[in-house]
C-alpha positions in Angstrom: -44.5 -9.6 12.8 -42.4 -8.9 16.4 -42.0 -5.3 17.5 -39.0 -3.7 15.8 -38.5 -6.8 13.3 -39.1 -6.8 9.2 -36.4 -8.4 8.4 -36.1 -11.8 7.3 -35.1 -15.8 8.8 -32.7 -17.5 7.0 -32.2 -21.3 8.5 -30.1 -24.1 8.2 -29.7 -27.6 9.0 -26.1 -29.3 9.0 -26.6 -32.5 10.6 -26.9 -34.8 7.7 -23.5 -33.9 6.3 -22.4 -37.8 5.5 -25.0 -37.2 2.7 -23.4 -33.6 1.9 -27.3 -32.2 1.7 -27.7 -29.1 3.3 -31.1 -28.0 4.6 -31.9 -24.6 4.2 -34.5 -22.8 4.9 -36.2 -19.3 4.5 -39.1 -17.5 6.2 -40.6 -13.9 5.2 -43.4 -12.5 6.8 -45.6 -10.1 5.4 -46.8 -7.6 4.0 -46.2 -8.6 0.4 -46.5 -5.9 -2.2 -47.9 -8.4 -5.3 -49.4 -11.4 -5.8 -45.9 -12.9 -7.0 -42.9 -13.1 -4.2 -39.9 -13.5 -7.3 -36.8 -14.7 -5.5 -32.6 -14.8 -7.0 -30.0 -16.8 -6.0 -26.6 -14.8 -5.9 -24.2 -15.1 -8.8 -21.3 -13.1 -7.2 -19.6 -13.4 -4.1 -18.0 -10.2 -2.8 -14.2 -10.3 -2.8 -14.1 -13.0 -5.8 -14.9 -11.2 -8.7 -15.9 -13.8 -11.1 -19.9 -14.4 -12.1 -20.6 -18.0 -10.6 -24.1 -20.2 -10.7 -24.4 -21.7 -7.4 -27.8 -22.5 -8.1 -26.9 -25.5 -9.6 -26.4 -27.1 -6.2 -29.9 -26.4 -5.0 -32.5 -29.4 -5.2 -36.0 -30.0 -4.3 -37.0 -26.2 -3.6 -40.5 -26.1 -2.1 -42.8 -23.0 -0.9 -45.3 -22.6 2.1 -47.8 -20.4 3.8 -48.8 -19.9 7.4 -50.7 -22.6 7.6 -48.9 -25.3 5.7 -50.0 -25.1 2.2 -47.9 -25.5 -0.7 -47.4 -22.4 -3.1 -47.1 -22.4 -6.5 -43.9 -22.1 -7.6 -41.8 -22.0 -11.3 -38.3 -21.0 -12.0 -38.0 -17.6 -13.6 -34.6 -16.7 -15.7 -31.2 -18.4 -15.4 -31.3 -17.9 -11.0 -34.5 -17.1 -9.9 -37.9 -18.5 -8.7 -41.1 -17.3 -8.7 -43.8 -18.0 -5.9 -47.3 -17.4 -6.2 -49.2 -15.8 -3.6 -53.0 -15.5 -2.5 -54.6 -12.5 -1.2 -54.8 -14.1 2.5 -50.6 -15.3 2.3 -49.3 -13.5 5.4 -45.9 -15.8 5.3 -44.0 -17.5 3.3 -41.7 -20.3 4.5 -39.2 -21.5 1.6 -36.9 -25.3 2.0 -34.7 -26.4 -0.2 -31.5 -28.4 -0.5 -28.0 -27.6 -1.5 -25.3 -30.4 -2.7 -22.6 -28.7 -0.4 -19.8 -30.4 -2.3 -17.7 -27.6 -3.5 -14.9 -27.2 -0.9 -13.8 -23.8 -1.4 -13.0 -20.3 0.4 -15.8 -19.2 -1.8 -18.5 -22.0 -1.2 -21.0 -23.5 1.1 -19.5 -26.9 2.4 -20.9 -30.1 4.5 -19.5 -33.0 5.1 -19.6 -35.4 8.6 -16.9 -33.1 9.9 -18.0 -29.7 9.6 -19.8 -27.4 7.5 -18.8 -23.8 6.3 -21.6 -21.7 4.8 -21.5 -19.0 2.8 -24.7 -16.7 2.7 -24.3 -15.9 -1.3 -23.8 -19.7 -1.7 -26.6 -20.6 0.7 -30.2 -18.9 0.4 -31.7 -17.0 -2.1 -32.4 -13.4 -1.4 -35.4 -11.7 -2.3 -36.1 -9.0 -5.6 -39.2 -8.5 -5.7 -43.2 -9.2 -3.2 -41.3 -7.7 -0.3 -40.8 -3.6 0.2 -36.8 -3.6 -0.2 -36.0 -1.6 2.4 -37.1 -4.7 4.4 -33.5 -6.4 3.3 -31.8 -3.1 5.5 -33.5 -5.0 8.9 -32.3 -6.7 11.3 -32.0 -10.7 10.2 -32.6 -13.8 11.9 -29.9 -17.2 11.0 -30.8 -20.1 12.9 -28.3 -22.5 12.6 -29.0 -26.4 13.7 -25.9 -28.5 13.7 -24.4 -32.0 15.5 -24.1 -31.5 19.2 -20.9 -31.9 19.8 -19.9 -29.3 16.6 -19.3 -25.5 17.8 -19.7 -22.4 15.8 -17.7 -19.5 14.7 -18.9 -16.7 12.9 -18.7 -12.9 13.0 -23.0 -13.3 13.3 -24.0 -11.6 17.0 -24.8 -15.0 18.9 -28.2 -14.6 20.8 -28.6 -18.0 22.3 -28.7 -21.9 21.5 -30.4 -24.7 22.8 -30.9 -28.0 22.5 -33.7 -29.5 20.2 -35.2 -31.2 17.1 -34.1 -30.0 13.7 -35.4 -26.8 12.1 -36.0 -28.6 8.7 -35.3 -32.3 9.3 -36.1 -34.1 12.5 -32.5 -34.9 13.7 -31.6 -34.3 17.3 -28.4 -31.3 17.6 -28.1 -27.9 19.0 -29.8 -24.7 17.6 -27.9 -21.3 17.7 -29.9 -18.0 17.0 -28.0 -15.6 15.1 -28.5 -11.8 14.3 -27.2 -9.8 11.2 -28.0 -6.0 11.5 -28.4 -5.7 7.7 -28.2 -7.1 4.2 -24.2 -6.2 3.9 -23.6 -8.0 7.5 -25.6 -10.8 6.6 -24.3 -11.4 3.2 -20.5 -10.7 4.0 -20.6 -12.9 7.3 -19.3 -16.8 7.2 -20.4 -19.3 9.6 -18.3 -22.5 10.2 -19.0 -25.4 12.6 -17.1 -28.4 13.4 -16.0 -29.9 16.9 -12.5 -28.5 17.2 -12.4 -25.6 19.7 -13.0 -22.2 18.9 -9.8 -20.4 20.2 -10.2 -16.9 21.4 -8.1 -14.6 22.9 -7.5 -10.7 23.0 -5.7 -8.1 21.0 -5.0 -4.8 22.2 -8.9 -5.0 23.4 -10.4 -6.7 20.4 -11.6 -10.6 20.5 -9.9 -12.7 18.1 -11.4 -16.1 17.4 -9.6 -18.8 15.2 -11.3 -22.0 14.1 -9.5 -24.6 12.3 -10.8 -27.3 10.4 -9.0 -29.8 8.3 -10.2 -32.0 5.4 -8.5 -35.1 5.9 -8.7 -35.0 10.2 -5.2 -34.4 11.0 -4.9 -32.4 13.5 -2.0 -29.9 13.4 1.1 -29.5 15.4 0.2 -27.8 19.2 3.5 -25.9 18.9 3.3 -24.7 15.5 -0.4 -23.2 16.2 0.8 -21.5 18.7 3.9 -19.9 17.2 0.8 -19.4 14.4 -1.4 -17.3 17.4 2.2 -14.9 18.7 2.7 -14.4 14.8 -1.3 -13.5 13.9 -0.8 -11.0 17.2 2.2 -9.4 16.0 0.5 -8.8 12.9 -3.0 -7.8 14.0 -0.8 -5.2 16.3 0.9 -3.9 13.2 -2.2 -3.5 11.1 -3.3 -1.5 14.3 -0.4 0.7 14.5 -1.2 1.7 10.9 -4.8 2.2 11.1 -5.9 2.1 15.0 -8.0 -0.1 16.5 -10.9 -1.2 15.1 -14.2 0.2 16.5 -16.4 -2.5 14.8 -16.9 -5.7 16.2 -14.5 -9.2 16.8 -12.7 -10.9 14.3 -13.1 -15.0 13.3 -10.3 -16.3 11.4 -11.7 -19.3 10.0 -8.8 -22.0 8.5 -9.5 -25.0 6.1 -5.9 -27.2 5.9 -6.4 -29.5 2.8 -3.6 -31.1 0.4 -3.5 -28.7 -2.4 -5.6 -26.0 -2.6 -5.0 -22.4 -1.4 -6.7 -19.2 -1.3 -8.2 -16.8 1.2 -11.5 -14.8 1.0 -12.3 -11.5 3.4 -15.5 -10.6 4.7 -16.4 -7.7 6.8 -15.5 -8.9 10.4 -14.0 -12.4 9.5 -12.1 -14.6 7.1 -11.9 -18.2 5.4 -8.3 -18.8 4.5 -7.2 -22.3 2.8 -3.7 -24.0 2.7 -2.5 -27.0 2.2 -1.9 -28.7 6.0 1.8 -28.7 5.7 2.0 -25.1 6.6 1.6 -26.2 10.4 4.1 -28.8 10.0 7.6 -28.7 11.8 10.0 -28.4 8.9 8.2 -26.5 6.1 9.4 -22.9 6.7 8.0 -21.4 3.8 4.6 -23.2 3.9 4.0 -21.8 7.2 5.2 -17.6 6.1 3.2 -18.2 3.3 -0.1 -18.7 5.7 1.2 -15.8 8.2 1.4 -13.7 4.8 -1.9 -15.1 3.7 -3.8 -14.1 6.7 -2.2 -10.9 6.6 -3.4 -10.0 3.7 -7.3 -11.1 4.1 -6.5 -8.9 7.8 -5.9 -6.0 5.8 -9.3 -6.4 3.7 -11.0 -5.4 6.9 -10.0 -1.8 5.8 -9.1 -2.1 1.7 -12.2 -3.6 0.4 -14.9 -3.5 2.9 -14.7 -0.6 4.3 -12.9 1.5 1.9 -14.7 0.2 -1.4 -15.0 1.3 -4.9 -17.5 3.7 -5.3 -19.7 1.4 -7.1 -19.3 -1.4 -4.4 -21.1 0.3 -2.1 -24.0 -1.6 -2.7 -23.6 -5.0 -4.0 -25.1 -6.3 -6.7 -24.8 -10.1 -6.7 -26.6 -10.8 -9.9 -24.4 -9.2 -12.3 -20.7 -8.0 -13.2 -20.0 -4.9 -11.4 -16.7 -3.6 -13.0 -13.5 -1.5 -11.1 -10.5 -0.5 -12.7 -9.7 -0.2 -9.0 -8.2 -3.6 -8.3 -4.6 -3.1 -8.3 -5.6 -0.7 -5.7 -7.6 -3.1 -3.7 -5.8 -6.0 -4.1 -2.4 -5.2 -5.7 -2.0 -3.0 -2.5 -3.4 -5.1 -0.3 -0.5 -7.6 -1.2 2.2 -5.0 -0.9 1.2 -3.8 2.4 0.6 -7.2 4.0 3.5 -8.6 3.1 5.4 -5.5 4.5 3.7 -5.3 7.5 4.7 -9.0 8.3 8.3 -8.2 8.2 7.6 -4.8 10.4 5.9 -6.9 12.8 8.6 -9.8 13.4 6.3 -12.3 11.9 8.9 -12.5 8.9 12.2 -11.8 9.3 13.8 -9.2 6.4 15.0 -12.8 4.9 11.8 -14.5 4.5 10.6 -10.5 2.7 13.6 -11.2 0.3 12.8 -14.8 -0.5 9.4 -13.9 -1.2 10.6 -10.9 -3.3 12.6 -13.0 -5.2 9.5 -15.3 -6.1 7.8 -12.3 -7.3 10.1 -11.3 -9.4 11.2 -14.6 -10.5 7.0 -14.8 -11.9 7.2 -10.6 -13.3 10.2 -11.7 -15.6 8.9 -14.5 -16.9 5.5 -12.3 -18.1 5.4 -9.7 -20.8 1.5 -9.4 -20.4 1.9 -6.0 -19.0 2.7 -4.7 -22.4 -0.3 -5.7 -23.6 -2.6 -4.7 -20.8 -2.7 -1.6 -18.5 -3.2 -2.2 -14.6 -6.4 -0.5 -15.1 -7.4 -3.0 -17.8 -6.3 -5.8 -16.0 -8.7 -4.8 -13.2 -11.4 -4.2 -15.5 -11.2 -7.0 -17.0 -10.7 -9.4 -14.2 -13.8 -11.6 -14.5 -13.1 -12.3 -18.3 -9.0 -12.7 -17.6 -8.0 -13.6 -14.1 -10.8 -15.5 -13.4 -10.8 -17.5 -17.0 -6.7 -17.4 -17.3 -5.4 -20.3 -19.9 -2.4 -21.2 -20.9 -0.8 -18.3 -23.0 -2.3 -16.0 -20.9 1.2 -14.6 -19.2 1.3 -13.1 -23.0 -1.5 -11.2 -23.2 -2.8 -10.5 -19.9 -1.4 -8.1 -16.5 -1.8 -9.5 -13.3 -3.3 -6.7 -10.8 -1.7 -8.5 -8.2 1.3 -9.2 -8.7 1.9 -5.8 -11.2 0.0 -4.1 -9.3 2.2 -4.5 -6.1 5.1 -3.8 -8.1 3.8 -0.7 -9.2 2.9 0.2 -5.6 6.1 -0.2 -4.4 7.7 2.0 -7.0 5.1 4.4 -6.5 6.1 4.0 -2.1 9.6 4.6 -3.2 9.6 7.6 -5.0 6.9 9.4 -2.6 9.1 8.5 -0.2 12.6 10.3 -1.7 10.6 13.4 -2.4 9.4 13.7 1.3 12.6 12.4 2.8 11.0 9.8 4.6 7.9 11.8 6.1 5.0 10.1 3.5 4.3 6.7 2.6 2.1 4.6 0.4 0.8 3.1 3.5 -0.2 6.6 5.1 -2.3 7.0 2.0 -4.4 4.3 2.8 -5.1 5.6 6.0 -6.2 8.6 4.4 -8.1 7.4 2.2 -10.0 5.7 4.9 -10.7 8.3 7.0 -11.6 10.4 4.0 -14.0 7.4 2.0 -14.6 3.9 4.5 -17.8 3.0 5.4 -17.7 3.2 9.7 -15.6 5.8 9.7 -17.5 9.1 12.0 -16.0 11.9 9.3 -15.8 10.5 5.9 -16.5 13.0 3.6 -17.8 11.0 0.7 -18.3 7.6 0.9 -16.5 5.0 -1.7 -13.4 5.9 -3.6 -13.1 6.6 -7.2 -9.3 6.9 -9.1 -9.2 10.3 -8.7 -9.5 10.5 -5.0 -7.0 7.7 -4.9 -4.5 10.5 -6.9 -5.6 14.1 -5.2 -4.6 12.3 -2.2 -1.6 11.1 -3.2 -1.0 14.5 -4.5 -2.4 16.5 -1.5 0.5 14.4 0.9 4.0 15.8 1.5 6.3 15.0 -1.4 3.3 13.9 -3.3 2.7 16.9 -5.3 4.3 16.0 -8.5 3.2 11.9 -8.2 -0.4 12.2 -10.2 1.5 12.1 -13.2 3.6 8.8 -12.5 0.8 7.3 -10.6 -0.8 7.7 -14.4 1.9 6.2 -16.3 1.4 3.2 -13.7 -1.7 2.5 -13.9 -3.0 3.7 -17.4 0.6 2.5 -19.7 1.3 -1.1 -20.9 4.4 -1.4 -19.3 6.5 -3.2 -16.6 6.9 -1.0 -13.5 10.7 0.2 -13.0 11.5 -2.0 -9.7 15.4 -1.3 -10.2 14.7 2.7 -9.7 12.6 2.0 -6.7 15.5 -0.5 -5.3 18.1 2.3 -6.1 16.5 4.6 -3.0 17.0 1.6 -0.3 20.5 1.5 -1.9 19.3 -2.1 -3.4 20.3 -3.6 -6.3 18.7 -6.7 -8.4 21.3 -9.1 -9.6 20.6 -12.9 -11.4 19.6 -16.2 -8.8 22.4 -17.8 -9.7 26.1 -17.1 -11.2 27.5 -19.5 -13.3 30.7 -20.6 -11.6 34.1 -20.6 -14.7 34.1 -24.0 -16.6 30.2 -24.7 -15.2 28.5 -26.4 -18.6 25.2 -24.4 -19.6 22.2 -25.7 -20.2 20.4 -25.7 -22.9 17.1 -23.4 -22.3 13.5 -24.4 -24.3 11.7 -21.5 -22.5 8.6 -23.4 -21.5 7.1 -23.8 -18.1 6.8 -27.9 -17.4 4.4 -30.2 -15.2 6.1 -33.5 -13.9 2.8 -35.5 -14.1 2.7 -39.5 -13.8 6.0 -39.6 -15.2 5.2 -37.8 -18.3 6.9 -33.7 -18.9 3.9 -32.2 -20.2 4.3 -28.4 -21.3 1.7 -25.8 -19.2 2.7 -22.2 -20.7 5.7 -20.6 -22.8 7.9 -18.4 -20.9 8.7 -14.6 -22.5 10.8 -14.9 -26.0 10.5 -19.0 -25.9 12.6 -20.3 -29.0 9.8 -23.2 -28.7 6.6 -20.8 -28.7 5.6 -21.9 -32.4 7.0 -25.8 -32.1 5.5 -27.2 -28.8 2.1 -26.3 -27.6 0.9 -26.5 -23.7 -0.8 -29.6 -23.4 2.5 -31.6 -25.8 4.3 -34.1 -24.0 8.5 -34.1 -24.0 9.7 -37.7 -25.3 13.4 -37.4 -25.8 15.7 -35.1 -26.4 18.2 -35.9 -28.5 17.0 -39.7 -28.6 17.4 -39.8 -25.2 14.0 -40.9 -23.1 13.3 -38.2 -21.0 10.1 -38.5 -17.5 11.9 -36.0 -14.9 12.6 -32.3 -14.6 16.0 -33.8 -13.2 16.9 -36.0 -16.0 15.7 -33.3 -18.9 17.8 -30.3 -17.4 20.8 -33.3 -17.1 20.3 -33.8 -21.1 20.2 -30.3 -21.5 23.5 -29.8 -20.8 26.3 -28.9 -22.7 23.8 -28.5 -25.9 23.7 -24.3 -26.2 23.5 -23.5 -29.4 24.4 -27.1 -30.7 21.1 -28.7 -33.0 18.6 -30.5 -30.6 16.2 -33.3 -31.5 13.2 -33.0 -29.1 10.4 -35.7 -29.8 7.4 -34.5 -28.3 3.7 -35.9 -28.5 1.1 -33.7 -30.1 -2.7 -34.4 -30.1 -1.7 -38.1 -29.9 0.8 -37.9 -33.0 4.5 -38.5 -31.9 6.5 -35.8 -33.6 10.1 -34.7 -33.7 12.1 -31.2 -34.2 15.3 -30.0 -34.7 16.1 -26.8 -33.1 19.2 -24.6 -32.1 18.3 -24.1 -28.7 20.1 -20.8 -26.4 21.5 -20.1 -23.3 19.2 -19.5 -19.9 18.1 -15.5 -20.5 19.7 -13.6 -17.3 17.1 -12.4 -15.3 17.9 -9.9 -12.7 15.2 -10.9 -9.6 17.4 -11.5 -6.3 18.0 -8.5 -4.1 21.5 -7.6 -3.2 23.1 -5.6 -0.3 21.7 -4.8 3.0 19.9 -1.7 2.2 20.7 1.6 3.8 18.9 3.6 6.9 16.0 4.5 4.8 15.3 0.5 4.0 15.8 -0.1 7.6 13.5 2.7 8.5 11.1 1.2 5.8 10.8 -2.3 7.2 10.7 -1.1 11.1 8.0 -1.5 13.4 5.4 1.1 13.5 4.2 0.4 17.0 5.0 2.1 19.9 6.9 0.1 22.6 
C-alpha cells in the first residue's frame, strides 16, 4: 500500500463497445479484517429514487490475489458476492463484465460510439473484509478507452497515456482518475466519446459540455452555441442567487436520442437526455425545454447535494431511504429553475407563460392531490412515481408538478406580507448556508421539515407562513394558484373561447394514443363520463358507426353530438363491443394566464445580477 493511499482502484475498459461488454475491474489492497471480503452491488442511484437491480447486467465475475490465483467466490443474497480469502491474501483484484445496454440518464452505457458510466451502475462496492473508513480515501478510476474518444467527467484527471488495455489487451489510451471520497466517487459520471469536450469560463468557474448523440447526427453549430450564451446566462443567474461556487468545475454531459428525456444531477456534473430535435432550427419549444432542463439539474448542485435531507447524508444504496422532503427538493427545484430562466433572458416572460400553461393544463386534468398529501407523495415516491400506471392521476400527487404549485403560492404570499423584501428563493439560500454540506458555517448539517418552516418563519413577512406551509404540504388538496396569481395582478382564464355559432364537441374525457393507426385509450381524465365504460388499453372503433384511426378525424365526429346519444364501438380484451352514452360539453378549465402582470410580477421575473 502507497504512502497516504487506502482507498480503493476501480477500472474500466470501453474499447470493445460494438459488443456492448464493459470490462470492469476492481482492486483492494489489504489489510482485510476476515477471512471473507463480502461485496454489494448498488440498488439505488442518488437523485432517482426508485430501488433498481443492476446486477443483472454483470456476467462472468471472477476474483484474484497478488499473485494470480483464483479465489473462491459465491453469490450472497439478491446483490452481493462473497470472496474467500487466505491468511497470506494481501490483494484482491476483482473482473467482471457488464451488458451496458440500458441507455439511460441513470445507467452505465457502451456502444462503438461512446460510453457513459455510472459508478452505482458500474462496480460493486465493498460491505464487509475491508475497515470501512477505508471507503472515506482517496480513490483511484482508471479508465481505458478508443484513442481517438475523449473524456469528461467531474473526476480530478491525473494523467493518461498511451497503452495496452487494463483488462483486455486492446490498444487505446489510459486516463488516471482521482475521487477524494466515497460521495465523490459514487456521485461522479464519466462519459467518453470523440466529439470535443467544450470548455469555457463562467464568472471564474470551468464549464465543460460534452455532447453525444445516439444515432450520430451531429447538431446544428449555430444552435449549440445560442445553447452555450443561454447555459451562461443561466449559470450567471443561479450565481446571483447563491454566489459562486467554491467547489470544483462543472461537466454537462448531453445524450440527444429520438424519444427519451430526462436529466440526473450529481455533485459537480450532470447527464441530461432529449430528444435531438431540441438543437434543431425550428423547434422552439424543444430547445427551452432543454435550456429549462439543464437549469434545473444546475440547480441540484445546491438543492439535493449539498443541501440534503437529513437522512441523505450518507447514502445508502442498498435499500429505500424515505423523505417526505421531495416536493422540497424537487418540486422547488422545478419552480426555481424555470424562474430563473426567464430572469436570465434564457426564456422570454412568453416562453414562462407557455410553459405555465402546460402545467396547468396537466394540474386540471388530476384530482390525485385529494387523495394524497405532498408529503405522502414524497414518501411514497419509489412505490407511486416510480411504478405510476394508468389511473394513477386519480389516486396519486405529483411532488413535482404540485409541489411547484404549492411553492409558488407559498412565494406569493411571503412575498405580499414583506412587500417584496423576502422570497421563496432567498430561503433556499438560507437554508444552505444554515444545512449544505461545503458550506464554512453550517450549523447543522442536512435539513429536516422543520428547519425548512422556522426558516420560512424566522424571514421578514414569514412569521405567520408555518401554518400555510402546513396546509400545503400535509392537506389533500389542490394548491390555490388563482390567489397567488391575484398578487401579480394575474388572472387564469380558459385556452380557448368558443367563438358565437362555433359547434361543440362532444367530450369522452379520456387521454388518447394515436398508435399505428389505432386510438387506443392511456388514462381517464378528472370526472370522465367514460371512467366505468372504456378502460386504458380499449381501442376506439367508431363513433356513431363512423370508422374512426385519427385524433383529427375523432374530434371531427365529435362534433355537434353534446348531449345527443353516442354509439362508441370500442375493442376490449379482443371482444369488439359497443355503448351508448349521452356524452357533455368540454369541462372549462381555467389554465392560461391573462394580463401583463403589475410592478411586483415585473420585479418578480427581473434579473438578479448586478450589471
Amino acid at each position: 500500500m502507497r504512502d497516504g493511499y487506502s482507498g480503493l482502484k476501480f477500472l474500466f475498459d470501453a474499447t470493445e463497445g460494438d459488443s456492448r461488454h464493459l470490462y470492469v475491474g476492481i482492486e483492494l489492497e489489504g489489510p482485510f479484517t476476515g477471512k471473507n471480503l463480502t461485496l454489494s452491488f448498488p440498488r439505488w442511484v442518488p437523485g432517482s429514487y426508485f430501488l433498481r437491480e443492476p446486477i443483472q447486467y454483470m456476467f462472468d465475475f471472477e476474483a484474484f490475489d497478488g499473485n494470480g490465483n483464483l479465489l473462491s467466490s459465491n453469490r450472497k443474497d439478491v446483490d452481493s458476492m462473497r470472496i474467500n480469502l487466505t491468511e497470506s491474501t494481501n490483494l484482491v483484484k476483482i473482473k467482471y463484465k457488464i451488458l451496458a445496454i440500458e441507455l439511460s440518464c441513470r445507467s452505465t452505457h457502451l456502444d462503438g460510439t461512446h460510453v457513459h458510466v455510472m459508478p452505482p451502475f458500474t462496480w460493486f462496492l465493498p460491505v464487509s473484509g475491508i475497515d470501512s473508513e477505508r471507503m472515506e480515501k482517496t480513490h483511484i478510476i482508471k479508465a481505458h478507452i478508443p484513442s481517438h474518444w475523449t473524456p469528461a467527467t467531474q473526476y480530478l484527471e491525473i494523467s493518461n497515456n498511451d497503452s495496452k488495455g487494463l483488462l483486455t489487451n486492446n490498444s487505446g489510451r489510459t486516463y488516471h482518475f482521482e475521487a477524494p471520497n466515497r460521495d465523490e466517487l459514487l456521485d461522479g459520471i464519466l462519459e467518453a466519446n470523440e466529439n470535443e469536450t467544450m470548455s469555457w469560463v463562467v464568472e471564474g468557474r470551468t464549464h465543460h459540455l460534452k455532447i453525444w448523440d445516439s444515432g450520430g447526427y451531429v447538431p446544428n453549430k449555430k444552435m449549440l452555441e445560442r445553447l452555450k450564451d443561454d447555459m451562461d446566462k443561466v449559470v450567471m443567474e443561479h450565481h446571483a442567487l447563491f454566489g459562486i461556487p467554491k467547489w470544483d468545475n462543472y461537466v454537462t454531459v448531453l445524450h440527444f436520442t429520438e424519444k427519451s428525456r430526462g436529466g440526473l444531477e450529481h455533485l459537480n456534473s450532470q447527464t441530461s437526455m432529449l430528444p435531438r430535435q431540441c438543437l434543431m432550427p425550428g423547434f422552439e419549444d424543444e430547445y427551452k425545454d432543454l435550456v429549462s432542463l439543464f437549469s434545473h439539474e444546475y440547480l441540484h448542485q445546491w438543492n439535493v447535494k449539498r443541501l440534503r435531507p437529513r437522512n441523505f447524508l450518507n447514502y445508502d444504496l442498498q435499500k429505500e431511504t424515505h423523505s417526505d422532503l421531495l416536493w422540497w427538493f424537487e418540486g422547488a427545484t422545478s419552480w426555481l429553475g424555470d424562474v430563473l430562466c426567464v430572469r436570465s433572458g434564457a426564456w422570454s416572460e412568453e416562453d414562462w407563460r407557455k410553459d405555465f400553461l402546460r402545467k396547468m393544463k396537466r394540474h386540471t386534468l388530476r384530482n390525485g392531490m385529494e387523495k394524497e398529501s405532498l408529503a405522502e407523495s414524497s414518501h411514497d415516491a419509489w412505490i407511486h412515481l416510480y411504478r405510476s400506471h394508468a389511473f394513477s392521476r386519480e389516486t396519486q400527487n405529483s411532488y413535482y408538478l404540485e409541489g411547484e404549485l404549492a411553492i409558488f403560492c407559498l412565494d406569493a404570499e411571503l412575498r405580499k406580507r414583506s412587500k417584496g423584501k423576502s422570497g421563496l428563493c432567498q430561503l433556499m439560500a438560507i437554508l444552505c448556508e444554515k444545512h449544505a454540506i461545503h458550506y464554512p458555517e453550517t450549523q447543522k448539517l442536512g435539513v429536516t421539515y422543520k428547519d425548512i418552516r422556522s426558516s420560512l418563519t424566522g424571514m421578514e413577512g414569514g412569521l405567520r407562513l408555518g401554518k400555510m406551509l402546513d396546509k400545503l404540504v400535509f392537506e389533500r388538496k389542490a394548491p390555490d394558484v388563482d390567489k397567488a396569481l391575484q398578487y401579480f395582478s394575474l388572472d387564469l382564464i380558459p385556452e380557448k373561447v368558443s367563438k358565437e355559432g362555433e359547434i361543440e364537441s362532444a367530450w369522452m374525457g379520456v387521454q388518447i394514443r394515436e398508435v399505428n393507426k389505432q386510438l387506443r385509450v392511456t388514462s381517464h381524465q378528472q370526472n370522465s363520463p367514460l371512467r366505468k365504460i372504456l378502460m386504458p388499453g380499449d381501442e376506439i372503433i367508431a363513433i356513431n358507426g363512423f370508422r374512426v384511426n385519427s385524433n383529427n378525424l375523432l374530434n371531427k365526429y365529435l362534433k355537434g353530438l353534446v348531449d345527443c346519444d353516442t354509439e362508441i364501438t370500442f375493442n376490449h380484451e379482443g371482444i369488439v363491443q359497443t355503448c351508448t352514452v349521452s356524452l357533455p360539453s368540454q369541462p372549462t378549465k381555467n389554465v392560461k394566464l391573462d394580463g401583463k402582470g403589475n410592478k411586483k410580477w415585473k420585479d418578480y421575473i427581473a434579473t438578479r445580477q448586478t450589471i
